[in-house]
MITILUM-792399 format. One record per residue (C-alpha): x negated, y, z; residue number from 1. Coordinates in steps of 0.02 Angstrom, whole numbers, padded with zeros to 5 digits. Each point is the difference from the previous one (the first is absolute). Layout:
<lumdrens>
[[X; Y; Z]; NUM]
...
</lumdrens>
This chain:
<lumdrens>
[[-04693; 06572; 03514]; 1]
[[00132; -00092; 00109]; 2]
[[-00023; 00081; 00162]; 3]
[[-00036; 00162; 00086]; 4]
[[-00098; -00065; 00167]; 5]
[[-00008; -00190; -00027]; 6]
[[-00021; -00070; 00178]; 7]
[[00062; 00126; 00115]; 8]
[[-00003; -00095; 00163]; 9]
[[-00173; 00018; 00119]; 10]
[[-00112; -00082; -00088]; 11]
[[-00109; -00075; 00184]; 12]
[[00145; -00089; 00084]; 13]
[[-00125; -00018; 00149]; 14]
[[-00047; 00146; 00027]; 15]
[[00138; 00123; -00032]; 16]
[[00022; 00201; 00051]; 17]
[[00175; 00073; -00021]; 18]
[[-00086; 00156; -00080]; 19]
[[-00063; -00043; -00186]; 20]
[[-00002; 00047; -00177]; 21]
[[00000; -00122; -00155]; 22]
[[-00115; 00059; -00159]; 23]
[[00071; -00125; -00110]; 24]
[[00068; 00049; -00162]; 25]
[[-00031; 00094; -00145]; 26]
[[-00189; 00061; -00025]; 27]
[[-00105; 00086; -00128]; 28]
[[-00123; -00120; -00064]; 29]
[[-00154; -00006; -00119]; 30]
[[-00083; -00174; -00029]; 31]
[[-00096; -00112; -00126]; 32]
[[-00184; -00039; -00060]; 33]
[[-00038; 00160; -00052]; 34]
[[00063; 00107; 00133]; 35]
[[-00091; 00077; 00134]; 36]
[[-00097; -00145; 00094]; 37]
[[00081; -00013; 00172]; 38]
[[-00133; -00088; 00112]; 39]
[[-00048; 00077; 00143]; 40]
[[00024; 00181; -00100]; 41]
[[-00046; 00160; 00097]; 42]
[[00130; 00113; -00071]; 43]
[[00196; -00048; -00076]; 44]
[[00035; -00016; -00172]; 45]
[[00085; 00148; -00085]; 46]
[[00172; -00031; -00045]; 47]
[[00015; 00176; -00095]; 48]
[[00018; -00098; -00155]; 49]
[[00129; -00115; -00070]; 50]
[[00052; -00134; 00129]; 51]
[[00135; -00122; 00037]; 52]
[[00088; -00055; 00139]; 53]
[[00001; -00179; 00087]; 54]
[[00102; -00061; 00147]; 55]
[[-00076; -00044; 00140]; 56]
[[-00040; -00129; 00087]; 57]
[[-00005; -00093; -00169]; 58]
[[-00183; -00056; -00090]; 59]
[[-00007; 00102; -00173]; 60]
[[00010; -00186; -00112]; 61]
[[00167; -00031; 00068]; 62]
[[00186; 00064; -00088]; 63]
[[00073; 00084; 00137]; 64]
[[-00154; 00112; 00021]; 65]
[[00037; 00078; -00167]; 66]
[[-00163; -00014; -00041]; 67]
[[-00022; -00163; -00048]; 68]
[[-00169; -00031; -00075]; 69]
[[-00128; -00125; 00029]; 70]
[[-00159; 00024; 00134]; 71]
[[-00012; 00191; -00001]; 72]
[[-00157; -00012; 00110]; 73]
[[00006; 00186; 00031]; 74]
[[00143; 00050; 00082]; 75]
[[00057; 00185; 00072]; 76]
[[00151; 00022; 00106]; 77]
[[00077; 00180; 00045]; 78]
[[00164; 00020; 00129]; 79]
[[00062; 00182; 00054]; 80]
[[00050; -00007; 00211]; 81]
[[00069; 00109; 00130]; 82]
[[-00033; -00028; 00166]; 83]
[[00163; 00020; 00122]; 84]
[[-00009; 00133; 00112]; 85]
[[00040; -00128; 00133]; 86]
[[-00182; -00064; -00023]; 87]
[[-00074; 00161; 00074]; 88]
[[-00158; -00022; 00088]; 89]
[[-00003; -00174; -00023]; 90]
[[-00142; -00071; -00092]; 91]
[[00079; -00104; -00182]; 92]
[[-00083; -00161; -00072]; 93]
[[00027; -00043; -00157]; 94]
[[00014; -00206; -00007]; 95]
[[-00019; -00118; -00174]; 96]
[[00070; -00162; 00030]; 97]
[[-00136; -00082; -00159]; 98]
[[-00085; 00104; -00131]; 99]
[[-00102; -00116; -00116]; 100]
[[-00140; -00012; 00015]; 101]
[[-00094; 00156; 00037]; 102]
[[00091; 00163; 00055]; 103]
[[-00054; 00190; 00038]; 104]
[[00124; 00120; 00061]; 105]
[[-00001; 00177; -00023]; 106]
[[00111; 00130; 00095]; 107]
[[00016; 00173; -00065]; 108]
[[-00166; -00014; -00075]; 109]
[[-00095; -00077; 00120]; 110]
[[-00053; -00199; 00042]; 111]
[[00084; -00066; 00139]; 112]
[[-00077; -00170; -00032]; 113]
[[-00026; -00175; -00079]; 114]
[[00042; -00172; -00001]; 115]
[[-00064; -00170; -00083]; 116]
[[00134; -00128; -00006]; 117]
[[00132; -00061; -00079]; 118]
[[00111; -00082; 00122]; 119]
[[-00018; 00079; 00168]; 120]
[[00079; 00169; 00059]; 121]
[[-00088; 00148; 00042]; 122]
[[00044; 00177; 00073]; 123]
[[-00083; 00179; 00005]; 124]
[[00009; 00166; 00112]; 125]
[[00043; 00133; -00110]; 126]
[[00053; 00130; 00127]; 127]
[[-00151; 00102; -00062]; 128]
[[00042; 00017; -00168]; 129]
[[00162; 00054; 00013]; 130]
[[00076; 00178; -00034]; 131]
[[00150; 00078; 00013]; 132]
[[00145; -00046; -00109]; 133]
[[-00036; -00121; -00149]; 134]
[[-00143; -00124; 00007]; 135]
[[-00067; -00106; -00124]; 136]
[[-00078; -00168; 00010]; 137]
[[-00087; -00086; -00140]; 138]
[[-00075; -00173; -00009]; 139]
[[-00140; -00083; -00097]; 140]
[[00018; -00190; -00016]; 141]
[[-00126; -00100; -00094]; 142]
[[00003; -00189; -00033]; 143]
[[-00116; -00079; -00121]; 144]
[[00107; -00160; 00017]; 145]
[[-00169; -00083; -00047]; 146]
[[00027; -00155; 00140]; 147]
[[-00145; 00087; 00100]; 148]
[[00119; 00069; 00141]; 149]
[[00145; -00111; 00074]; 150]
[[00129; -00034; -00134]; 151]
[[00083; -00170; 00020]; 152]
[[00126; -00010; -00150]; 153]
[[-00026; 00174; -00067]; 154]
[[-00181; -00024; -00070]; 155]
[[-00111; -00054; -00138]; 156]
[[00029; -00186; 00052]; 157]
[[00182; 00020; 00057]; 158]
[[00151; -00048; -00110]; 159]
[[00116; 00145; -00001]; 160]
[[-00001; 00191; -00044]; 161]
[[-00125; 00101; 00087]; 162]
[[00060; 00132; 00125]; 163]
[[-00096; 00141; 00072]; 164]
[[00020; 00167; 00100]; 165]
[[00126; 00051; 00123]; 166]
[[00130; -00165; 00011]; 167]
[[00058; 00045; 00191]; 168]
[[00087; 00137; 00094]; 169]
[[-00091; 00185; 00053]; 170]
[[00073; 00090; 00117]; 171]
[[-00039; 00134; 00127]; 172]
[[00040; 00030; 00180]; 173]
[[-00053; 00082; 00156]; 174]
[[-00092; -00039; 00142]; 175]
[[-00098; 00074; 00164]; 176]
[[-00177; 00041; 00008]; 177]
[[00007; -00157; 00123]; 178]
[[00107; -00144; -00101]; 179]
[[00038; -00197; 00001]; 180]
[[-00110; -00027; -00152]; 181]
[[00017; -00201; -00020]; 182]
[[00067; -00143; 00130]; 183]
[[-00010; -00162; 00028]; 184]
[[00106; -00132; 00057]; 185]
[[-00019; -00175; 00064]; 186]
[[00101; -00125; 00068]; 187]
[[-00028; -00084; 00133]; 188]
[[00131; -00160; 00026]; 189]
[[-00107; -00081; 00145]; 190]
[[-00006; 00146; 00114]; 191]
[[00173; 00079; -00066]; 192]
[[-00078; 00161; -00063]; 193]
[[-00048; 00107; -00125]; 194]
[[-00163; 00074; -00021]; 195]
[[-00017; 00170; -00070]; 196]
[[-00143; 00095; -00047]; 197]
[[00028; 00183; -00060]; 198]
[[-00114; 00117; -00093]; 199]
[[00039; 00176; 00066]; 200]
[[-00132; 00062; 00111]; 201]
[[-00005; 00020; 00180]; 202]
[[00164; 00043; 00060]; 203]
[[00124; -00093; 00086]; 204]
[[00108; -00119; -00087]; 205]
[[00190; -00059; 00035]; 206]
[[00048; -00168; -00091]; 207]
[[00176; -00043; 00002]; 208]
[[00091; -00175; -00044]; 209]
[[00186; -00015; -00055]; 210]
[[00111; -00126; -00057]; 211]
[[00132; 00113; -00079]; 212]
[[00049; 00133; 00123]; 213]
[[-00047; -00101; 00157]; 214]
[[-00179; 00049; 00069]; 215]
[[-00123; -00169; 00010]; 216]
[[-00157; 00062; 00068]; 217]
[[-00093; 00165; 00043]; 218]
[[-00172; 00043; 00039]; 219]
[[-00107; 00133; -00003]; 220]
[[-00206; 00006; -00044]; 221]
[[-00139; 00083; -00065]; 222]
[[-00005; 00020; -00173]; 223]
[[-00153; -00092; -00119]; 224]
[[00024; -00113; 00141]; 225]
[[00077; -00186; -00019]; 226]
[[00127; -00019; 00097]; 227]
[[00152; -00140; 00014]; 228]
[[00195; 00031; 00015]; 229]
[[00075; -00141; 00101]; 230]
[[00135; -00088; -00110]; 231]
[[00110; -00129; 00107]; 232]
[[00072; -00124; -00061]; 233]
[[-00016; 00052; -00170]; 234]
[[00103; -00053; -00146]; 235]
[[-00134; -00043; -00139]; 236]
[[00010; 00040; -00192]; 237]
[[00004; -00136; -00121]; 238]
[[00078; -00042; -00158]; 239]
[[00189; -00061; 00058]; 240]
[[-00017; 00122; 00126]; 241]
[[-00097; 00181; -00043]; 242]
[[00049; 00073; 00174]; 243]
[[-00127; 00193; -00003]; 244]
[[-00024; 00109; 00153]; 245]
[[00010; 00193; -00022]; 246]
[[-00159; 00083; 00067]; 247]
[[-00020; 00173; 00034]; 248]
[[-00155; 00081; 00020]; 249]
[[-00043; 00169; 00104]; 250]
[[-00175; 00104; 00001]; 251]
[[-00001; 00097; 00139]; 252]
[[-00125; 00167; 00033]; 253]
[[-00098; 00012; 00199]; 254]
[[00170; 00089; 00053]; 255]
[[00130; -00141; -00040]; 256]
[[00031; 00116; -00168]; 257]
[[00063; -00115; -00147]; 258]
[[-00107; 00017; -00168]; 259]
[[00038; -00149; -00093]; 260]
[[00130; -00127; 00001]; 261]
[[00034; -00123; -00146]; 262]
[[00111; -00141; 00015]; 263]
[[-00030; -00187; -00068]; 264]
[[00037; -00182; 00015]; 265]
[[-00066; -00168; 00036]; 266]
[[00047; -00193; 00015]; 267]
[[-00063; -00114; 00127]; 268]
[[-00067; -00152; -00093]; 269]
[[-00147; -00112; -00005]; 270]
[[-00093; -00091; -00105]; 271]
[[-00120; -00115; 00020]; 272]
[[-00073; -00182; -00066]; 273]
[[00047; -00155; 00108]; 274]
[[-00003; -00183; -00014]; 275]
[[00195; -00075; -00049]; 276]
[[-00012; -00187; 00031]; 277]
[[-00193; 00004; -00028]; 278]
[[00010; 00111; -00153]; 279]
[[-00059; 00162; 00007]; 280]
[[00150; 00113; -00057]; 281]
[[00039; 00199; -00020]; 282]
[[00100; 00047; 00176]; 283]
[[00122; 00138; 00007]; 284]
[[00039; 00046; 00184]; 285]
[[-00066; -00163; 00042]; 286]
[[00099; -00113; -00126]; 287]
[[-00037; -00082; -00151]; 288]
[[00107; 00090; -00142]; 289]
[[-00035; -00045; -00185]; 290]
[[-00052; 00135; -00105]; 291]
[[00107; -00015; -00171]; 292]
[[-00056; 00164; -00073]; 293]
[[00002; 00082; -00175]; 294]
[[-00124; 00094; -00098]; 295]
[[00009; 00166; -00004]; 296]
[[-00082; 00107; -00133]; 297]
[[00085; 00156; 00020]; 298]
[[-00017; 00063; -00172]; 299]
[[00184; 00105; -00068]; 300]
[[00027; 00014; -00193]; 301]
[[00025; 00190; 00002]; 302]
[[-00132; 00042; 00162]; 303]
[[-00131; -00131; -00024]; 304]
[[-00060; 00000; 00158]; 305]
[[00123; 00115; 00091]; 306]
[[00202; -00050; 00026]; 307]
[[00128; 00107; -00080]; 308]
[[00055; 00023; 00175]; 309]
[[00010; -00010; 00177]; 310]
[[00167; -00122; -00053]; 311]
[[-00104; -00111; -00110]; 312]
[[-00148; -00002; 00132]; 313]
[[00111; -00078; 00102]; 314]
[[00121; -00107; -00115]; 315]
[[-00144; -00134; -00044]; 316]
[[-00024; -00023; 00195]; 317]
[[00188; -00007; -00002]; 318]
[[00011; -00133; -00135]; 319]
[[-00168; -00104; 00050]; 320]
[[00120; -00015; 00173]; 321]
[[00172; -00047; -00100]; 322]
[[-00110; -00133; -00065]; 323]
[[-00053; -00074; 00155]; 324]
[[-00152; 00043; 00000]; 325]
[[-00097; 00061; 00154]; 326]
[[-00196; 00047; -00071]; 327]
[[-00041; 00116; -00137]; 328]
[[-00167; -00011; -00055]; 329]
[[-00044; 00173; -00055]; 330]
[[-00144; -00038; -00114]; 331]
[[-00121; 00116; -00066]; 332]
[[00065; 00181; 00058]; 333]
[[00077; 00073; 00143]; 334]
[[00170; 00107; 00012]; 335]
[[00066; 00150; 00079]; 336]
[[-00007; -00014; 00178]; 337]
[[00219; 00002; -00018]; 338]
[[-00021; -00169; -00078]; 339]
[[-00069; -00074; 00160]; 340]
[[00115; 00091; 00101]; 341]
[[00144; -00101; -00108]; 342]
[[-00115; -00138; 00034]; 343]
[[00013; 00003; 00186]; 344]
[[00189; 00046; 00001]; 345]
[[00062; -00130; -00118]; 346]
[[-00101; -00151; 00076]; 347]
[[-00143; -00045; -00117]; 348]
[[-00166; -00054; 00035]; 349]
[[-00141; 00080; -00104]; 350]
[[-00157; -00064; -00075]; 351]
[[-00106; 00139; -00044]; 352]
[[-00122; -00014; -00137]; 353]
[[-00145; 00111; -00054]; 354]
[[-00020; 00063; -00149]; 355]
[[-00142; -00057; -00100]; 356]
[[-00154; 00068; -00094]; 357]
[[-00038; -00071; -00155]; 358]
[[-00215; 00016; -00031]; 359]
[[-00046; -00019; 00215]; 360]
[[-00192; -00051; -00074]; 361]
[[-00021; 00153; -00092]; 362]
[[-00053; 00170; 00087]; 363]
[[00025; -00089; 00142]; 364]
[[-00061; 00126; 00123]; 365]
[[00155; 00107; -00039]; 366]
[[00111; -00126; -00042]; 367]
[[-00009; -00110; 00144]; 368]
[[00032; 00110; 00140]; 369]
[[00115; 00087; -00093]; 370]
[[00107; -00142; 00026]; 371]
[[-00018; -00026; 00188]; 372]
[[00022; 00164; -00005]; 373]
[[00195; -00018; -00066]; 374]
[[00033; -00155; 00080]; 375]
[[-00034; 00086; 00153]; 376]
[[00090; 00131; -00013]; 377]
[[00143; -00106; -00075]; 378]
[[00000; -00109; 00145]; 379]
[[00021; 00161; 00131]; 380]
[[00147; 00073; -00104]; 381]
[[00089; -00139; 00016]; 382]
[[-00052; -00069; 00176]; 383]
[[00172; 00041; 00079]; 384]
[[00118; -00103; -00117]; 385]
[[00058; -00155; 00081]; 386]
[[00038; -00062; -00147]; 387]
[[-00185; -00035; -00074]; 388]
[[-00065; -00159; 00089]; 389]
[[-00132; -00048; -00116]; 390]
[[-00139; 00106; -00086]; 391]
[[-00051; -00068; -00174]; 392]
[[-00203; 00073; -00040]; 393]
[[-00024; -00089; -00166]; 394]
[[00112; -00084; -00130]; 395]
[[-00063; -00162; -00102]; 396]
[[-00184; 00071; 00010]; 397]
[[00037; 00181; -00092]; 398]
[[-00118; 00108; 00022]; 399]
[[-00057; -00107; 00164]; 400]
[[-00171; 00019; 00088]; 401]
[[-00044; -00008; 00186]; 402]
[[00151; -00114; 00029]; 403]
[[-00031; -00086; 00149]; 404]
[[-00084; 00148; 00077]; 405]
[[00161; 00119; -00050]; 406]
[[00113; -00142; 00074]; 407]
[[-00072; 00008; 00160]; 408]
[[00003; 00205; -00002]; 409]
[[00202; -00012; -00054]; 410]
[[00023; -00104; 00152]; 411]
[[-00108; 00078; 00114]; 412]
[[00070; 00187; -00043]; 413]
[[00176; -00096; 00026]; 414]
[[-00002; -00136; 00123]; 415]
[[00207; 00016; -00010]; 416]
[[00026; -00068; -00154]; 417]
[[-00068; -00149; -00116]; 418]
[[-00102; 00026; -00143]; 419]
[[-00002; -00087; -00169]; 420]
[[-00203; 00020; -00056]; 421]
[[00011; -00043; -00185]; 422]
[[00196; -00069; -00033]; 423]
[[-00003; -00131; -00149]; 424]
[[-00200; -00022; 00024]; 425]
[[00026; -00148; -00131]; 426]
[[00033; 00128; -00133]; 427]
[[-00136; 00115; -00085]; 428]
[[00002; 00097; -00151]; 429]
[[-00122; -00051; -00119]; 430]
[[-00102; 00170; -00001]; 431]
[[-00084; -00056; 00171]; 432]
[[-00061; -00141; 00106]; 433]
[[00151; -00062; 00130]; 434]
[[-00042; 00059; 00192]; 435]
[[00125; -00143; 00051]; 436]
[[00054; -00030; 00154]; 437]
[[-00095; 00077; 00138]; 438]
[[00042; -00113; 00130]; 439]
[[00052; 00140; 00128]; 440]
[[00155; 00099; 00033]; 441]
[[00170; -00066; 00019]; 442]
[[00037; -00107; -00131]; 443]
[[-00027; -00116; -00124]; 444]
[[00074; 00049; -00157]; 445]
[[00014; -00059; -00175]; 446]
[[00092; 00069; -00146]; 447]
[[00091; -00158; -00119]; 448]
[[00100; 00055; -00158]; 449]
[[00135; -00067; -00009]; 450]
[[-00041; -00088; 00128]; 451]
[[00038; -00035; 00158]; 452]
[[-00106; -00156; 00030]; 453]
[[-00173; -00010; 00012]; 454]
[[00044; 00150; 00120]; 455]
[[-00164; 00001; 00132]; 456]
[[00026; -00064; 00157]; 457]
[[-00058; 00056; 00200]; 458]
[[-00153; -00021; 00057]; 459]
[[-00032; -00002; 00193]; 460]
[[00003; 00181; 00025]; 461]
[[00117; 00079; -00141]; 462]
[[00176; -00016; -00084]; 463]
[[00017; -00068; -00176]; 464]
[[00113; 00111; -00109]; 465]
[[00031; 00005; -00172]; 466]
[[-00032; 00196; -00032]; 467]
[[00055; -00014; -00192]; 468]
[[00105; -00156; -00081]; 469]
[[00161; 00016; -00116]; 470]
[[00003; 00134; -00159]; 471]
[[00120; -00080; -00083]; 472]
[[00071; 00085; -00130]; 473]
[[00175; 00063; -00091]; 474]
[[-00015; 00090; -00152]; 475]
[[00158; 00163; 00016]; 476]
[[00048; 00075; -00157]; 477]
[[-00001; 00181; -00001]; 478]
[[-00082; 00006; 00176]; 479]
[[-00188; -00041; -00039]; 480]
[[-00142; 00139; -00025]; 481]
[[-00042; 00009; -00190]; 482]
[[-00131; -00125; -00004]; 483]
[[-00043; -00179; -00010]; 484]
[[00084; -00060; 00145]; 485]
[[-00090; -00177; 00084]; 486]
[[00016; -00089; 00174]; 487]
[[-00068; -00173; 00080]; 488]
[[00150; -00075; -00063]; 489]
[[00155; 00018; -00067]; 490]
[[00182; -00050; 00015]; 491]
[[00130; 00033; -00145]; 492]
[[00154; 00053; 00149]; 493]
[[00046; 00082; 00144]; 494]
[[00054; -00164; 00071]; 495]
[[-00142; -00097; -00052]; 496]
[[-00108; 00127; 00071]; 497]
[[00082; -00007; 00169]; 498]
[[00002; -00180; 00007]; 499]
[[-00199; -00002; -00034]; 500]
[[-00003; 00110; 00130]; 501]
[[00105; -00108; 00129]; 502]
[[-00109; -00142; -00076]; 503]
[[-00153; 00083; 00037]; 504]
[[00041; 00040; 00185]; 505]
[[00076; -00145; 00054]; 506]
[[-00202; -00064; -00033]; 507]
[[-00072; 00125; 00095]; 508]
[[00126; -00053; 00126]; 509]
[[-00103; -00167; 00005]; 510]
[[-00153; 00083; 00017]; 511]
[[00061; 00105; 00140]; 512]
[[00048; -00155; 00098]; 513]
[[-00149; -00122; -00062]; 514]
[[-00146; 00099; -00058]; 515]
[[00009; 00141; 00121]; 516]
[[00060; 00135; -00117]; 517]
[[00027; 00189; 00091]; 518]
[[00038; 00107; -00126]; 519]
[[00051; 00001; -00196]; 520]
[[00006; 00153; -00098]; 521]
[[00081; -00012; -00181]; 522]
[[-00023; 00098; -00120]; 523]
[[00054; 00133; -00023]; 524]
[[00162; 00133; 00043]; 525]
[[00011; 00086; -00171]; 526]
[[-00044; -00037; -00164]; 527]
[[-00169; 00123; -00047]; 528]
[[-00026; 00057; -00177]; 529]
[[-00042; -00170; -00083]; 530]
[[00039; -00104; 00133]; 531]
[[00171; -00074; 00011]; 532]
[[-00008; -00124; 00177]; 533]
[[00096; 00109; 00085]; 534]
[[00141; -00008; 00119]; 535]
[[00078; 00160; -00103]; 536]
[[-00029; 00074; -00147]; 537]
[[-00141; 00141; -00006]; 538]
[[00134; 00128; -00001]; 539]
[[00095; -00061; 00161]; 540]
[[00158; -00032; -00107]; 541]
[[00007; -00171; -00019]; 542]
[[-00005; -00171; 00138]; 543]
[[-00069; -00133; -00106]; 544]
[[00020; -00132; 00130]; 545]
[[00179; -00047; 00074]; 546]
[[-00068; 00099; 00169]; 547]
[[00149; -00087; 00129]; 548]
[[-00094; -00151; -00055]; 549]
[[-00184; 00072; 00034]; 550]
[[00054; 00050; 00157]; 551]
[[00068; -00147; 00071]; 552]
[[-00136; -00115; -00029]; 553]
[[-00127; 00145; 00074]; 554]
[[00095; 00010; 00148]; 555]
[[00032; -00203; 00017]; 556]
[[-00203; -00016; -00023]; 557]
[[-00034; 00128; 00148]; 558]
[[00121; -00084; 00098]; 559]
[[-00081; -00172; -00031]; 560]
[[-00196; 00092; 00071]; 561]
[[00114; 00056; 00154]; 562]
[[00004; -00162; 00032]; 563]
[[-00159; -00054; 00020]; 564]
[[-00098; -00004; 00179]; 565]
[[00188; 00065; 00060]; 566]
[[00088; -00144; 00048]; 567]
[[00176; 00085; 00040]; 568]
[[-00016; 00036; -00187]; 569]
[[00005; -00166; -00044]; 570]
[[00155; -00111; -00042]; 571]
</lumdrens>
């Protein structure tokens, strides 16, 4: 096992107390078919008998777990804790960043509660269970994997090794009776403000903008009230530019007493659809900047669906930037909340997929909601990030059902950003009947391999992108996962790969400028397990395109969309 506490930093960049206590690590753990079933169980497994130990926060089929075995279903966590002495009299939560799929936690004994869903945090009070000295927490995780829950990638129908149980960070920290349990933040460009909602009760509640040490704005209201923070002449977050305010957040008691304060960030940006020289077009802050984005799977050789790292969380940002990129299409599973946090302080937009279930007509009364359920709850964990722009429901008709109707919801939950209803509605697999396009949402959006022509075009009231195109691939010796490796296509070089590449943007280039073209997403980052169209090898150790090169025809096609319907941009 590499490391001690992987991911040390606070895992809710948005919401962060000094006081706190990480629980990743080394745990006891039982799991596998046969062990005790560990859905929705009354009472903990025993670990009096023989058990191992698996480091957390990393799913039991990866390597670095040190478990490493394959869909476990029944899955029993134990971790040892002390409570500081500083905590006295405060009440402690206990907070799980994604458990999947369904999770029951037990403290000292007793149930302190339960969650369904895979991809969405979740916290518990579990000042009542605690004792003096050394606590003990254990955790029943159970995922069927059986493409009846949310599962994108990881399922039945997905391409790469399942993953299941605790993948992100637990930790514990203290709070007030009366506590800032959620916020929410919303620009507002038009008016110069931000609008802030906070969960924590009825007491009074002092929001505080800075731009480094300088104070921007103060106010003081009522708290589970929205209320707005006056921003003048603020300096907006975008790509070239990821410019984030420091927020800081006090709860205050009847007598002025403080009794919460968390601190947090946010970037003033908009965005918005518009019509750029008739067409309609994606609008960041009000301009027209083309989307050249990668796709992002997420998926890490040695932690499946988990990063070997806070360093590695970040590096593919890093690198998808080096390459002059300035989207990341993060297709069929979410991240730690850190990820967006690098997200928004790097300079990269987000699309934001949902994961997808696999059999939506069968058992549908469970199923079905289920999912709205997640995508929800998906949505309101990552609300904040000014980074995501664009929600993503369905992909290529997986698992799709209601889609116009869930389109609508996405966008009426979240009139702030764009939604993509059914991205690559041209595509279906050949298990169900295609859903298509459904006409509504943002855009119009096909997926062409290689592509990029026959890329859709906009209609009257949405932008055309191109949500999937590319996957061209480069066979690496000693760098490919021990399978039959395929792609779309294939080039014998690194420099014939990179100039298909150049090739293949300098049309989409043209269909930017003469087909109304928003937004092109290749794919993908990383190779993943048989595929080999990656930017870099599945391990991270190898460029497999001459990346200078990449960059500077990325950057010279942005440019060109800066020029249009901005004359002072043009030669």
């Amino acid at each position: 096992m590499k490391a001690s506490n992987p991911f040390h930093d606070y895992p809710r960049p948005q919401l962060v107390r000094t006081e706190w206590k990480s629980l990743n690590g080394k745990w006891d753990y039982i799991g596998g078919k046969d062990k005790p079933r560990a859905l929705n169980p009354q009472m903990p497994a025993s670990f009096a008998s023989k058990h191992e130990q698996i480091l957390v926060p990393y799913s039991p089929e990866s390597v670095i777990s040190g478990i490493e075995r394959n869909q476990e279903i029944n899955m029993w966590y134990r971790k040892h804790f002390d409570i500081p002495q500083s905590w006295k009299g405060k009440n402690v939560r206990i907070n799980f960043e994604a458990v999947d799929h369904d999770a029951t936690v037990f403290v000292n004994g007793k149930k302190a509660g339960s969650h369904s869903g895979g991809y969405d945090s979740f916290s518990f009070d579990v000042t009542s269970f605690l004792k003096a000295g050394t606590n003990e927490v254990i955790v029943a995780a159970h995922d069927l994997n059986d493409g009846r829950m949310p599962s994108g990638k990881n399922g039945p129908r997905g391409d790469y090794t399942f993953s299941s149980g605790i993948w992100q960070s637990v930790w514990l920290e203290p709070v007030g009776a009366n506590f800032i349990k959620n916020i929410r933040l919303l620009p507002d460009l038009e008016n110069s403000r931000l609008k802030i909602t906070v969960d924590g009760g009825s007491s009074l509640i002092s929001a505080v903008a800075l731009d480094g040490n300088k104070v921007v704005s103060k106010v003081e209201a009522s708290a589970a009230k929205e209320f707005y923070l006056p921003i003048t002449s603020p300096k907006l977050w975008s790509p070239d530019d990821p410019f984030l305010y420091d927020l800081k957040i006090t709860l205050k008691d009847s007598k002025g007493k403080i009794v919460d304060e968390i601190s947090s960030y946010f970037g003033m940006r908009e965005i918005s659809l518009g019509k750029v020289e008739g067409v309609v077009r994606p609008l960041l802050n009000g301009k027209f900047i083309m989307q050249v984005g990668l796709l992002d799977q997420g998926y890490w050789p040695d932690g499946i669906l988990t990063a070997p790292g806070e360093d590695a969380l970040k590096s593919d940002i890093e690198f998808t930037k080096k390459a002059g990129f300035n989207l990341i299409r993060k297709h069929m599973k979410t991240e730690p909340k850190r990820f967006y946090y690098w997200a928004d302080k790097l300079g990269m937009l987000l699309w934001q997929d949902m994961p997808a279930i696999w059999y939506q007509n069968e058992d549908t009364a469970r199923v079905r909601p289920a999912f709205r359920r997640e995508l929800k709850a998906i949505m309101d964990d990552h609300y904040n990030a000014p980074s995501v722009i664009t929600w993503v429901p369905f992909n290529e008709n997986w698992g799709a059902f209601d889609v116009r109707e869930i389109t609508d919801w996405v966008k009426k939950y979240d009139p702030s950003r764009l939604v993509n209803g059914n991205s690559g509605f041209n595509n279906n697999p050949g298990y169900q009947k295609a859903a298509g396009d459904p006409g509504n949402g943002d855009f119009v959006d096909k997926h062409i391999y290689v592509g990029p022509y026959e890329a859709s075009m906009p209609d009257g009231k949405r932008a055309a992108s191109l949500g999937e195109f590319g996957g061209v691939g480069l066979f690496v010796r000693d760098h490919m996962w021990p399978v039959e490796n395929n792609a779309y296509a294939y080039e014998p070089t690194v420099s014939a790969l990179t100039d298909r590449y150049l090739l293949l943007m300098s049309q989409v280039e043209q269909l930017m400028k003469y087909k109304g073209l928003s937004v092109a997403v290749y794919t993908q980052t990383t190779d993943v397990e048989h595929e080999v169209n990656g930017l870099l090898t599945y391990d991270r150790a190898v460029e497999k395109m001459d990346v200078k090169k990449i960059s500077e025809i990325n950057k010279a096609l942005i440019a060109e969309g800066l020029k249009i319907g901005n004359p002072l941009k043009k030669k």
